[in-house]
N, C-alpha and C positions, 0 to 999 in steps of 0.2 A: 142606533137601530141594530136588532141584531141579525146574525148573518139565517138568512132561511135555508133549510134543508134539502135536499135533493128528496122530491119521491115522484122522479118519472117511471113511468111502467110498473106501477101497481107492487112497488116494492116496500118495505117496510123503510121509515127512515134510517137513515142512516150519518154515523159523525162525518160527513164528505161532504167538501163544499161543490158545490154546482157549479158549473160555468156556464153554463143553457140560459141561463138565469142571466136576462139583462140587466133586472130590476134590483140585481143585488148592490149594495155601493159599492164604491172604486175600492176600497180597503177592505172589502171583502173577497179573498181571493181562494181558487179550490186547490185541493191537495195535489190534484191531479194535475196543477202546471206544468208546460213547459221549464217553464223558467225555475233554474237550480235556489236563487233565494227564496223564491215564493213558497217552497215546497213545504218552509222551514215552520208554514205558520198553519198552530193547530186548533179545533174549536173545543171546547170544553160542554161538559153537560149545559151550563146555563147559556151555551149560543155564543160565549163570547169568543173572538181570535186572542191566542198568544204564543208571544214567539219561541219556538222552541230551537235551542242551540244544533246545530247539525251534526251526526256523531261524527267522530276526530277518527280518520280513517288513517293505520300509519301509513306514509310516504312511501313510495316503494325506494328499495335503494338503490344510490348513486352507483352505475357502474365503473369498478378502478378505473381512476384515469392511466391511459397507457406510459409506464414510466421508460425515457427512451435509454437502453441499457448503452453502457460504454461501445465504443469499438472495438472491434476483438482483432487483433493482429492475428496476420493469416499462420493456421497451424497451429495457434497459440489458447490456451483459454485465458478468458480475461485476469482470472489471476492463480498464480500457481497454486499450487497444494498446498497444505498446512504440514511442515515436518511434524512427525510425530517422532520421537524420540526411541532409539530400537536400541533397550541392551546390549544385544552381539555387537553391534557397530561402535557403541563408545570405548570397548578398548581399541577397536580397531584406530579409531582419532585420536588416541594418545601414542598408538605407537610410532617410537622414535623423538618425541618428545621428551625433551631433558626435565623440565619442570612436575610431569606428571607422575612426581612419586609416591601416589596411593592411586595408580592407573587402575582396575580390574585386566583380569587375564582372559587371553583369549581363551573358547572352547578347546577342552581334552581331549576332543576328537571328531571327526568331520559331522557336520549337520545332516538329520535329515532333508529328505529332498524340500518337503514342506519350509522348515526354517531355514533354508539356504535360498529357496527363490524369493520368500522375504528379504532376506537379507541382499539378494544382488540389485532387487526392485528397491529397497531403500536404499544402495549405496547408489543405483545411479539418480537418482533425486535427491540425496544430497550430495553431489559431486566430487563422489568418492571410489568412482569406479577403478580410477587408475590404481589409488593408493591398497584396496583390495586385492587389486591385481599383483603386486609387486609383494604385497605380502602374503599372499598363497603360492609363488612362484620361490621367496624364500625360506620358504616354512616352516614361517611366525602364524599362520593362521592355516589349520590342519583343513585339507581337504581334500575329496576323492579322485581318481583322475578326469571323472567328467564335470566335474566341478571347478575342479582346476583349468580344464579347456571355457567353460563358461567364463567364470573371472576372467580369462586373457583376453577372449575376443570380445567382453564389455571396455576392457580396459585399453583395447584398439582403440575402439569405437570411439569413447570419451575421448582419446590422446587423436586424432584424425580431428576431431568437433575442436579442438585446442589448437593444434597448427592454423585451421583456417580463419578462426580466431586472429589467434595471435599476425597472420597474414594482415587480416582486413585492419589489427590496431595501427601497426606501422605505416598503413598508407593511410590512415585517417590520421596520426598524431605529423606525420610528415605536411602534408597537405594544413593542416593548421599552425604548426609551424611557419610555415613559409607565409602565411594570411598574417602574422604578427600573435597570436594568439599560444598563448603559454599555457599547455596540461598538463595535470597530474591521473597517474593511472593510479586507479584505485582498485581494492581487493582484488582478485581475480587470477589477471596477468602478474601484476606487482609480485604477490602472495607468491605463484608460485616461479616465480625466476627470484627473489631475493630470500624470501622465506625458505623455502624445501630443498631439501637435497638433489631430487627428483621432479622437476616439474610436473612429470605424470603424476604426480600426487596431489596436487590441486588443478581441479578441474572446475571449469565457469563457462557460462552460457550467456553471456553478455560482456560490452564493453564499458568500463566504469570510467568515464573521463571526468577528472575537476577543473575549472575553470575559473579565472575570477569573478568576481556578480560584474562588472565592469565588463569580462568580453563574452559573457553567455548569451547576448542578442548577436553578439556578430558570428560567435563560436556555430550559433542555429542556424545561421545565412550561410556559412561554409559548407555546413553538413547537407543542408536542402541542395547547394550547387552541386555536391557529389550523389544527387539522389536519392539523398533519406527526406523520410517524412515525417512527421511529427504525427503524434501521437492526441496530443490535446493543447489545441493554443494557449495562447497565454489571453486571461480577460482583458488585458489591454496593453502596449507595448510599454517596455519594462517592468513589467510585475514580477518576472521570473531575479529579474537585477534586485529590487526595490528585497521584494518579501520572500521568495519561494526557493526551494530546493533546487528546480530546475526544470528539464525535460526530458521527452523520450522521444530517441529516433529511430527509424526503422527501414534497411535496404529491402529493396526487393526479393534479395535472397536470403532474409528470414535472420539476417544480422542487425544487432539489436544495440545503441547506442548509449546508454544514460549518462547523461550530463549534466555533473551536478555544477552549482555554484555557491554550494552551503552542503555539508555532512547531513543533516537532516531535516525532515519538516518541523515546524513548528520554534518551540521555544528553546530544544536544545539545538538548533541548527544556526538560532539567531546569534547565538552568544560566542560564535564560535568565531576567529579571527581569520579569514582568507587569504589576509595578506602575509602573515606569519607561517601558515603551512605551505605555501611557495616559496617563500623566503629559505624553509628550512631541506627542501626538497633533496631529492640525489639521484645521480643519472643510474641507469640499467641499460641495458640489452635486451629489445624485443620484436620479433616481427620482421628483423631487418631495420632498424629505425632507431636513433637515441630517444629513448624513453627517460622521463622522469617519475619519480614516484616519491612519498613522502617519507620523510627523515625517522629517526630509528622511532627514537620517541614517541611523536607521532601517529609513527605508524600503530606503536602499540594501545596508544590511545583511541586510534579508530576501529583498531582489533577489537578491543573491550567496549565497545560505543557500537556496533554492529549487533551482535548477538543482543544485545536490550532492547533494537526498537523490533523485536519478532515476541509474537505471544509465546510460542517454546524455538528457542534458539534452536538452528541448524549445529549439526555436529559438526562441518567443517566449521562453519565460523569460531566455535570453541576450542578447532584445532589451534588456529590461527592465533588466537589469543597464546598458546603454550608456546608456538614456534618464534612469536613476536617476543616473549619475554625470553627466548634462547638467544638472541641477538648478543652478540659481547657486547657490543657498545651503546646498550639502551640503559637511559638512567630511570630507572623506576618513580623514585622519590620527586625528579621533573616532571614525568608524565599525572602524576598525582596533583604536583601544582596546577598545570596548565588544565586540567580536568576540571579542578578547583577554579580556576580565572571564569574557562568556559560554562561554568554551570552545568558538567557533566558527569558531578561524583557521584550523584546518583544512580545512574546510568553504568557506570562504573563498578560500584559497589551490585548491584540486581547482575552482569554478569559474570563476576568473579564468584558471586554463589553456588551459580550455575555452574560455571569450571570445577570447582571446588567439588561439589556431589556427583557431576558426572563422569571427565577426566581424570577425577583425583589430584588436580594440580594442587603446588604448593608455592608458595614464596616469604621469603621472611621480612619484605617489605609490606606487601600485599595484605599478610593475613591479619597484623596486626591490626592496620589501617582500614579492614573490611567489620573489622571486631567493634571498632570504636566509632565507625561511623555511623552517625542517625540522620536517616534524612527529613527535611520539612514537611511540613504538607504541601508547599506548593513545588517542591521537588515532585512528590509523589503523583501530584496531578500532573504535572507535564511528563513523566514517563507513563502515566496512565494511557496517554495519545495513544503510546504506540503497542501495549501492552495489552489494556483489557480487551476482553472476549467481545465485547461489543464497538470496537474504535471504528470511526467510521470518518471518511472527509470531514465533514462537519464538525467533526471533537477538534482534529488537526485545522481549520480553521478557524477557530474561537481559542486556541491554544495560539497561534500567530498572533491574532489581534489582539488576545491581553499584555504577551512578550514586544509588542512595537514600543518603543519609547517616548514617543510623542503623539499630541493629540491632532495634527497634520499628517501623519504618518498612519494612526489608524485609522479616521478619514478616509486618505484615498487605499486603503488596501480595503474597506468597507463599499466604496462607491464603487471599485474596480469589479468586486465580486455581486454586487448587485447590479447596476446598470454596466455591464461587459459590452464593448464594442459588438458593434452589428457583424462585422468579419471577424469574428472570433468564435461565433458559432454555439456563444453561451446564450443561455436564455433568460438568468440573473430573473429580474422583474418584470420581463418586456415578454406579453401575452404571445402566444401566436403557435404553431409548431416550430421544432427545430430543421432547418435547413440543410438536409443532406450533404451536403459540400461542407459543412462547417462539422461537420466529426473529424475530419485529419485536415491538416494544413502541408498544401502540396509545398515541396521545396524548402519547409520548415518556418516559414514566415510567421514572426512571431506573433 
């Protein structure tokens, strides 16, 4: 039957179905519904209904879910600044270095105002305020006399930020001591009481401790009882032993712990032996406190292993590299092996280039060795972790789990990272917001 027309009130027909109309059938329905499906159905010149598709209206869009940013230690931005690499400054990094025999030379005479407060702004971010200091005060680097008053009172500054340092390592490395726990200090402190002439010439703004993967769950229990706090749990107890580089702790007063249990994230940090680089350790002086720090070799291996995992290496850290191979009794040719064991000549070779073109360093082990080396591709992917413009947790975590060794092993550093303990304050796979209290871990509880 077909559907009749609407002509109430002396109107002309019209395509509109009626509703007034009792006598229309059930499946005849008017345009004018309520109801959102009915609307959909239109009549044609011959009376019949057919269905006509509803237009496709886009969605409006999803608003960003709120991403919850890291915690920001107090004073601190989440993460430092990117060095960018300052010409005046690389001679300055070579100066006094024995190996830096196509150093560049310093300026012929004092800077403008403009290029000099560059330059004191980048020498104190890269922790070179002292060593600026001491070289405008012997005058290897020309400057004015209020120039020269700047440098100094920067180079207080930095050397004052270094005592208290150096204060808070000795009563930290003393205190883990005595809990049974064996550290090694790394860069920093180490660098500058064994490396330099002048400690004021390496300057550092953090404590670098190693540890074994064995006592970095208890090393974190020490450090929370002296009231630091951790930075970001671990997804479930022992992950930090098991798979990870470590942790970060943080006093009250804006002293800053990292403790590693592995040299770096991912695949170069796996390969690397913990038990060998304590084994080969060597006492110093610091703080008031027997310190230990790693052996010649070593050390210079971690010199050259530091500047690769930064997109553009720090000028100190390529200091470090010059002053580690001025050591008398470092064997080059060993550090090359053990680079070799560890899966670090890649790493190796990416910063001896960078030495090479900005330092000017030289060596007649090195260069050959840097000449003939080629690395893999899967060299080049695991230095890519830490090197391209876009690395992000996620590359360093898929760079771990292909470096695991067994299929039990990636497993649980898989399930650790997705389903994370409820008191760890990750969210892994498990819906819900994150729970305030679970951004730091009071006392360091792993």
């Amino acid at each position: 039957m077909p559907a009749r027309l609407c002509t109430q009130g002396g109107r002309a027909p019209t395509p509109r179905l009626c509703t007034r109309y009792r006598a229309l059938p059930a499946r005849s329905v008017c345009s004018a519904s309520p109801n959102p499906r009915r609307r959909n159905l239109r009549i044609d010149a011959g009376g019949s209904l057919h269905a006509v598709p509803p237009p496709r209206t886009p969605a409006p869009p999803r608003p960003p879910r709120p991403r919850l940013a890291p915690p920001r230690l107090p004073g601190r931005t989440p993460y430092p600044p990117r060095v960018v690499p300052e010409p005046l400054l690389d001679p300055l990094a070579a100066h006094g270095v024995t190996s830096a025999v196509h150093a560049g030379r310093p300026p012929g005479a004092p800077l403008d105002e403009a290029d000099w407060a560059r330059v004191v702004r980048k020498a104190a971010r890269d922790r070179s305020s002292g060593l600026l200091a001491g070289a405008v005060a012997a005058g290897w680097y020309p400057a004015t006399g209020g120039q020269a008053a700047e440098a100094a009172a920067a180079g207080a500054h930095a050397a004052a930020i270094v005592d208290v340092l150096e204060s808070a390592l000795g009563a930290v490395v003393e205190e883990l001591d005595d809990r049974g726990v064996r550290t090694l200090v790394l860069k920093g402190a180490a660098h500058a009481r064994i490396l330099e002439d002048d400690r004021r010439n390496r300057g550092f703004g953090d404590l670098d401790l190693f540890v074994h993967p064995d006592d970095v769950d208890r090393a974190g229990q020490v450090l929370g009882q002296l009231g630091a706090t951790r930075s970001y749990r671990q997804p479930r107890p022992g992950f930090d032993r098991r798979f990870w580089k470590g942790g970060v702790y943080e006093f009250d007063g804006g002293i800053v712990v990292d403790l590693h249990c592995r040299l770096a994230v991912g695949a170069l940090g796996l390969g690397v032996d913990p038990a060998a680089l304590i084994a080969s350790s060597r006492p110093f002086r610091c703080g008031g406190a027997d310190c230990r720090a790693l052996g010649s070799d070593e050390m210079l291996l971690h010199a050259l292993l530091v500047p690769a995992l930064a997109v553009i290496p720090a000028t100190h850290s390529l200091r470090d590299v010059g002053l580690a191979l001025d050591q008398p009794d470092v064997d080059v040719a060993r550090a090359l092996a053990l680079a070799q064991r560890w899966g670090l000549s890649v790493a190796v070779a990416r910063t001896w280039r960078d030495a090479q073109e900005r330092l000017g360093l030289a060596h007649d082990v090195l260069d050959p060795w840097a000449r003939s080396f080629r690395a893999t591709r899967r060299e080049r992917s695991r230095l890519s972790v830490h090197t391209a413009e876009d690395h992000t947790h996620a590359r360093a975590v898929l760079s771990t789990l292909a470096a695991l060794p067994g299929v039990r092993d990636r497993a649980a550093f898989a399930s650790a990272l997705l389903l994370p303990d409820a008191s760890s304050g990750r969210r892994g796979l498990r819906r819900g917001p994150l729970r305030r209290r679970g951004h730091t871990s009071p006392g360091g509880t792993p």
